[in-house]
N, C-alpha and C positions, 0 to 999 in steps of 0.2 A: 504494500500500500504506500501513497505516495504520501511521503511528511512534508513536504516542499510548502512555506508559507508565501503568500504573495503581496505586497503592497498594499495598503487597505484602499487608494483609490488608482485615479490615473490611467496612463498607458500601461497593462499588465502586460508582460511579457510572460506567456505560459511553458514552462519547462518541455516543453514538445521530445528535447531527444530525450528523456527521460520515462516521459506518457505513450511514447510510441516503440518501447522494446516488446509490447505483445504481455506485459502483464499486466494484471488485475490493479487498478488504480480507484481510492475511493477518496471523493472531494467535498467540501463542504461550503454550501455560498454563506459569504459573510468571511472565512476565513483562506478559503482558495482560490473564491473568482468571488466579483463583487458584481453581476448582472443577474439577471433571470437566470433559472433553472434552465428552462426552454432555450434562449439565449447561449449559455454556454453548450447546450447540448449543439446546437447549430455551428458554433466554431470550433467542435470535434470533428462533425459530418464536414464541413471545409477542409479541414486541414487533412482530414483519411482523403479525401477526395486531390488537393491537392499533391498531395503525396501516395497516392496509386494504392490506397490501404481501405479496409472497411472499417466499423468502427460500434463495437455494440454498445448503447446504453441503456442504466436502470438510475430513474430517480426514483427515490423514497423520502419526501419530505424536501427539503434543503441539501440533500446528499445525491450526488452521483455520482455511479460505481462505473467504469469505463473500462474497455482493452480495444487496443486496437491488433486487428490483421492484416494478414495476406488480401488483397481482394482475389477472387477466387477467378479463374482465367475462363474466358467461356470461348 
């Protein structure tokens, strides 16, 4: 799980080569990303997309849990 703390406002810079080695990473808004839930889940789906990866998410309240993958070759 990731401990990485982030800025409490501003331009956050999200630890990307960290959130994208393929494990389980579990975030908290307020203390990891300061936007909407939904919001952050949206600049996972960009960044898997820019980066040719897939990217599952689970929000439970203020917490999402994240991993990114392979996207799968068709």
């Amino acid at each position: 799980m990731s401990n990485a703390q982030l800025p409490p406002h501003g331009n956050t810079v999200y630890p990307w080569p960290l959130w994208v080695s393929g494990s389980v990473h579990r975030v908290k808004q307020g203390k990891h990303f300061n936007v909407t839930t939904k919001s952050f889940c949206s600049s996972l789906r960009c960044h898997a997309r820019r980066k040719g990866l897939s990217v599952e998410t689970r929000v439970k309240g203020g917490t999402v849990t994240f991993r990114f993958f392979p996207r799968d070759s068709e």
